[in-house]
N, C-alpha and C positions, 0 to 999 in steps of 0.2 A: 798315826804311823810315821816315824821319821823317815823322812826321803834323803836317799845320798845322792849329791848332786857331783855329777860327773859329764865331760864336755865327750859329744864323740859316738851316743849313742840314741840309734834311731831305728824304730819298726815300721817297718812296710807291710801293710794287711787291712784289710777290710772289717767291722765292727761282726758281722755277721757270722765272720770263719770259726767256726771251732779251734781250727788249728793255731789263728791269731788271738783267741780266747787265753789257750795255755803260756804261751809266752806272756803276755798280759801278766796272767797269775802271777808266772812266775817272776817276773820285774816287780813286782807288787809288792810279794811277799819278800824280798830281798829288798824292798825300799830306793828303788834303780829310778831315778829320774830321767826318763828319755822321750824323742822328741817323736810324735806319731804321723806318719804317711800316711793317709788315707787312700788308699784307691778307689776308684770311681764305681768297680763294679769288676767281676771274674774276665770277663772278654775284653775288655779296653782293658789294656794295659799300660800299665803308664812305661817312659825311655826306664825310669831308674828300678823298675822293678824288673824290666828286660836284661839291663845292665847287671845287677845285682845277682840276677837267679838266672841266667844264660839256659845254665839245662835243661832243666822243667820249669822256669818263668810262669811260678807258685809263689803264692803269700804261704805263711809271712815269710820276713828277712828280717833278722839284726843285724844291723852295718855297727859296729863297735870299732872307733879308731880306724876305721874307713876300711874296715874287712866285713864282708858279707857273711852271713851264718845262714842258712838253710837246713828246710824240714822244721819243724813242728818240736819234738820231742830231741832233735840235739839242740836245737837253741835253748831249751830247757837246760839239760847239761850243760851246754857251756856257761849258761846262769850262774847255775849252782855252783861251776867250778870257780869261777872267776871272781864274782862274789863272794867264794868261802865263807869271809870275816863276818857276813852281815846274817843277823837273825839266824832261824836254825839251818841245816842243810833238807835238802828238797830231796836226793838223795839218799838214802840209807849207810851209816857208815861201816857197818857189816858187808864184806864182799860177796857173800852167799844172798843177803835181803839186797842188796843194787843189783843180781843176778835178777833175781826174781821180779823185782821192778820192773829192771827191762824187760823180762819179757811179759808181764802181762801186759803193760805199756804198749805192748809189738801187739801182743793176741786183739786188744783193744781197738788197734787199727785195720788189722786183721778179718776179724770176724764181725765186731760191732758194726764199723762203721759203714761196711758194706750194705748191708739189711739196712741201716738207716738210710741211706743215698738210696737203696728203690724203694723206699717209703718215700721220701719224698719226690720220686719220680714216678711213684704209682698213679696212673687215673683210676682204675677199677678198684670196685671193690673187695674184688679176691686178692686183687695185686696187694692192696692195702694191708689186708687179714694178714697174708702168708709171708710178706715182710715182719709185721709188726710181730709175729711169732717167731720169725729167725732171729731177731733182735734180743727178743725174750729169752730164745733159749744159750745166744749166747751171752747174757748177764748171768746164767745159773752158776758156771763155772766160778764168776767175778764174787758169785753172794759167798761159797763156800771158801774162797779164797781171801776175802775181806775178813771172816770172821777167824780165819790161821792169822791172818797179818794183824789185825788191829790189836787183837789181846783184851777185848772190853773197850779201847777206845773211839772216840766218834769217827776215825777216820782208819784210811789203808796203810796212812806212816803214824798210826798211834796217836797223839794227844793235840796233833795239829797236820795241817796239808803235807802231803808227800808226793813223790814225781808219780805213782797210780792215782792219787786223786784229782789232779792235772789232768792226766791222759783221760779217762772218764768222764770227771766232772765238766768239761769241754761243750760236753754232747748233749748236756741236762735240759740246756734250754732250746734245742731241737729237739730231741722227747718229747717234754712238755708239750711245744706246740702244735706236731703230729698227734697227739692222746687231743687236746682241745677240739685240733680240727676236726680229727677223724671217728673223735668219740673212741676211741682203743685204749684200752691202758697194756702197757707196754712193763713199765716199772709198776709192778701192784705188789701191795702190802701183804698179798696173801701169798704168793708165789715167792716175793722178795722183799721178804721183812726187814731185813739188815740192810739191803741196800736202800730200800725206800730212805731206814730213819737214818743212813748214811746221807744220804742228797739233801734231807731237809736241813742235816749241820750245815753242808758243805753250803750248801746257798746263804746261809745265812752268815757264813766267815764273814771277818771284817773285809779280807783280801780282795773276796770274790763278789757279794753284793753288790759292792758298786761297779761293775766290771759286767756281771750279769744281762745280754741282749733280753728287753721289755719282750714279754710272753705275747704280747698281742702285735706285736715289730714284726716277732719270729712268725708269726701263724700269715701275715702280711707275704713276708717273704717264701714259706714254704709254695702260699697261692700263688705267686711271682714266678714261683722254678717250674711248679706244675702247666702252668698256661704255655711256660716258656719250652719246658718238653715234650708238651702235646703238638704242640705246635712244628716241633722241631720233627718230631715220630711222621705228624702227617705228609710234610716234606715229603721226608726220608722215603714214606711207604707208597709216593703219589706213583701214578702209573701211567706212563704217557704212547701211545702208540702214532707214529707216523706211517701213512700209506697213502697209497690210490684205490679207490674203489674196483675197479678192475682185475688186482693183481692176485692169482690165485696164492702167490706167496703172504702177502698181505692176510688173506684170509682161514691159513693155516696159524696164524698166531692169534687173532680174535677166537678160533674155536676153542684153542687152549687154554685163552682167558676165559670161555665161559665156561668149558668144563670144569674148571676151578673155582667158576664163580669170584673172581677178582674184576673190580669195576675200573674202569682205565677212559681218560679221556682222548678221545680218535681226533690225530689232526693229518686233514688230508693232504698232501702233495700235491703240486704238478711237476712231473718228470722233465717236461721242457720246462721248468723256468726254477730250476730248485730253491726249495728255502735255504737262510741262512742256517736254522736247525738241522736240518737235511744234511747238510755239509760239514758242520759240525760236529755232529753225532756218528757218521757215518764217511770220514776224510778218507779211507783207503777204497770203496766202492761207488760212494754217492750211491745208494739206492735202498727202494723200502724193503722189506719193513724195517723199522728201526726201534725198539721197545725201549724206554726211557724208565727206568725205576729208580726213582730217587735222583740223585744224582749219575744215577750209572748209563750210559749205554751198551745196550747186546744187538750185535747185525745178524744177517742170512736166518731164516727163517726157522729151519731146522734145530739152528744153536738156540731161539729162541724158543723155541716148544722145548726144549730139554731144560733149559733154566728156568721157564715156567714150573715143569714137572717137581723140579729140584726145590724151588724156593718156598710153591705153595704146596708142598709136599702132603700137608696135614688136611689140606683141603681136595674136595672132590675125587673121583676116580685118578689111579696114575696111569699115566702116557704112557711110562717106562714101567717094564717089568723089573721085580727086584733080583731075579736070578741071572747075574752075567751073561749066561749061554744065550737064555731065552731075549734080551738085551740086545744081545750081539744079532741075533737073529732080526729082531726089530729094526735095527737100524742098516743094516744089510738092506731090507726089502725098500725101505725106506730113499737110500742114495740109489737104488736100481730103478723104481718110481721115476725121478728126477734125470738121472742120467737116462732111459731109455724110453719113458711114456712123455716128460714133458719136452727132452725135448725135439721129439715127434711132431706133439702138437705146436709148437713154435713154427715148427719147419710147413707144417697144414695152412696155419695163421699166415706166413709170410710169404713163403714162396706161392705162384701164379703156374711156373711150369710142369707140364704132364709129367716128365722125369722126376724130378724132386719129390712131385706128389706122390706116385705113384709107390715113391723108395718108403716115404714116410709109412704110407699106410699100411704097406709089408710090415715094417719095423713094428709097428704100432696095432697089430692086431698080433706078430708075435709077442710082446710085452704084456698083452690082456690074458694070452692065454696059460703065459708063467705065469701070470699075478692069480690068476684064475687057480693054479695046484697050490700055490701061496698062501691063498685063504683057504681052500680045505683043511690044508694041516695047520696052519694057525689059529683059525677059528674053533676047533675040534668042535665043529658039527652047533655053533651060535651063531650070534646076530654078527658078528664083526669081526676083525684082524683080533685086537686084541680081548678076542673069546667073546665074553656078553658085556666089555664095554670097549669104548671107543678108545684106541691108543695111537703110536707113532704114524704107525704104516697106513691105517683109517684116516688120519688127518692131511697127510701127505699125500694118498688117493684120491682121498674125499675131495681135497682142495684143485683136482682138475676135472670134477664131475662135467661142472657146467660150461667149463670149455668147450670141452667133450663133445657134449651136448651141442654146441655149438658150432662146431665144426663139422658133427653129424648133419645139420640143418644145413652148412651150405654145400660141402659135399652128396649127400645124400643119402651115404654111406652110413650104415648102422653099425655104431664098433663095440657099443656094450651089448651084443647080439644074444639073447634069451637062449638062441639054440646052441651057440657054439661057447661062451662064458654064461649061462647060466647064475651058476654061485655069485659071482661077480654083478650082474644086473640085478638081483634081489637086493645084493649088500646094497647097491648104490642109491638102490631106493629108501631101505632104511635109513642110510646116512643123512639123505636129504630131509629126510622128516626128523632127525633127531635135534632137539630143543637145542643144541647148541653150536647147530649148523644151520639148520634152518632158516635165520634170519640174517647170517652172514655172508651166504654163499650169494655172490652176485647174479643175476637174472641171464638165463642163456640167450633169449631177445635180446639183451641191450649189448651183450657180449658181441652176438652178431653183428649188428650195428657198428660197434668199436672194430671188428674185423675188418668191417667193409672201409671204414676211416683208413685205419693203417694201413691198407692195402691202397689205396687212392695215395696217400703221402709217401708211400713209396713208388710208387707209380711215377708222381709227381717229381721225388725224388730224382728217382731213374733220368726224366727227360732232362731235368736241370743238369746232371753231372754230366749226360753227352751231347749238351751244347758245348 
């Protein structure tokens, strides 16, 4: 093949790219002698390829006479145009067949090469299957449309390569090495006879053979992207919980993690000595819980059961009901909880004098006995708030059982009182026995114990600030 030697011209792209493939071709087939930039790799980028591709800082580039060309398929065109004089045109010289070009050139990116990108970012083997069949289906259109365009000859521009079998032929040897690795065939001879004995011309052009990425290279690299987006997926999906053992807020987000069944690694806090994660994750409050999913953080506890709900949507019972009103209702009962029962018992926990006490437990045996008509009608007559599973207002309940409890103990006072909340001391027993409460709810002994601590440091407190 004669080469035209011209000063000026250089490709920026990777051996690997499909996209840096076409251009390749089409320098080739035009006889364009130019000078080839390797990149090291998709992520390292090198200055001149940043420089070059400012926008999307994408292989490939033709830098032609010190102008950048970008995309894949105009760098082609501008080939074809520029080069005119040399060999045939790449192009169609009919304005109706360069219409059509273009767009199946477009469809190709389009439709193809999507299915191939989650084929090769498929781990399963469903993922694998129902890729490698979106791929199929959209080659059927390409079979039927090869055989309008070619006329009898081996290719989509007739009796030699044309800007469709660029756009296509690009992809061959990704196909290839997905069918090798995966065992799938993708391009078959029975579904797609014309295309098959289309590919086998095309690979074997003079143009393209040597240009051709080695089939056992590409099956190399497909493993490379696969380890690299598993990898990347597990990041992404990891689950990180910060708290204190103690904190009933804390413990209203682990029960949502297990209703969900999502596995999450627990890192516990100290409130007096915060971590740097702590502060980080959570710069406008400092405090737990703090849910880490992926790179994300979600604070305050409540917002955290609702994103849980949201995210693992497809998993386990939901928190949230799917009807607005009955929603609305949920999360009603839910900030009434919080505003009026806990914090009651904060005021139990902390405060020492008779007055305080006395106000709280008023407040706090009115709040049992709304919550008490609360669960009638929301239960309609099951185990829980929400009906026969556990949802918003159960977790957010549930999650001051043991307080409760605990403050019944040193009080003496019984406030989930069988005769006067009935409904309500039944719920709370089932809640505690329920598999994804049960093991999180903190111990109402040790609860005490921490009571009696913080009630000493405040004490303690007290005397320091009135010296």
């Amino acid at each position: 093949m004669a080469v035209q030697r011209e000063e000026g011209v250089k490709l920026i792209g990777l051996w690997l790219s499909p996209f840096v493939l076409r251009v390749k071709l089409a320098l080739n087939i035009k006889g364009v002698e130019y000078e080839n930039h390797e990149e090291l790799n998709t992520w390292d980028k090198s200055e001149l390829l940043l420089k070059s591709n400012p926008v999307y800082k994408k292989i490939p580039v033709l830098i032609h006479k010190g102008h950048p060309i970008c995309e894949s398929m105009i760098i082609v065109q501008y080939v074809d145009e520029v080069w005119s004089s040399e060999r045939k045109q790449i192009l169609p010289v009919n304005r109706l067949e360069r219409s059509e070009a273009r767009f199946w050139a477009y469809y190709i990116d389009d439709k193809l090469f999507p299915s191939l990108r989650d084929h090769v970012g498929a781990t399963t083997q469903e993922a694998k299957q129902k890729a490698a069949m979106e791929a199929a289906a959209a080659l059927q259109p390409l079979e039927k449309f090869f055989e309008q365009s070619s006329k009898g000859n081996p290719f989509f521009g007739g009796d030699d390569i044309g800007f469709v079998d660029i756009a296509l032929g690009s992809f061959l040897a990704w196909i290839t090495a997905l069918e090798k690795l995966d065992s799938i065939e993708i391009l078959r001879d029975a579904n797609l006879p014309k295309l098959a004995t289309w590919a086998q011309h095309f690979c074997s052009h003079d143009a393209v053979k040597e240009l051709m990425p080695d089939n056992d290279k590409m099956v190399q690299v497909v493993e490379f992207f696969r380890l690299k987006f598993s990898t990347a997926m597990a990041i992404e999906n990891e689950v990180k919980l910060i708290g204190i053992w103690s904190s009933g807020f804390v413990t209203r987000v682990m029960i949502a993690l297990n209703l969900k069944g999502v596995e999450y690694e627990y890192l516990p806090d100290d409130l007096s000595n915060k971590s740097e994660l702590l502060l980080k994750s959570n710069p406008v409050y400092k405090q737990v819980p703090v849910l880490i999913h992926g790179d994300k953080s979600v604070c305050e506890s409540l917002v955290i059961v609702q994103y849980i709900d949201q995210v693992w949507a497809s998993s386990g019972p939901c928190i949230l009901p799917a009807d607005p009103y009955d929603c609305a209702i949920v999360r009603f009962w839910a900030a009434y909880v919080d505003d009026k029962l806990t914090s009651q018992i904060r005021v139990l926990i902390l405060k020492e004098d008779e007055k305080s006490k006395a106000e709280a437990e008023e407040q706090l045996f009115t709040a049992l006995l709304l919550l008490e008509e609360a669960f009638v009608k929301c239960s309609k007559g099951n185990s829980f708030f929400g009906d026969d599973t556990i949802d918003l207002v159960d977790i957010t309940l549930g999650s001051c059982i043991n307080w409760l409890k605990a403050v019944e103990i040193i009080t003496g006072i019984n406030f989930l009182d069988k005769t006067k909340t009935p409904r309500l001391a039944e719920w709370a027993e089932r809640f505690c026995s329920a598999e994804a409460a049960k093991e999180v709810l903190p111990e109402a002994e040790k609860l005490v114990e921490y009571i009696k601590f913080l009630r000493a440091a405040n004490r303690a407190a007290a005397v320091s600030s009135s010296k």
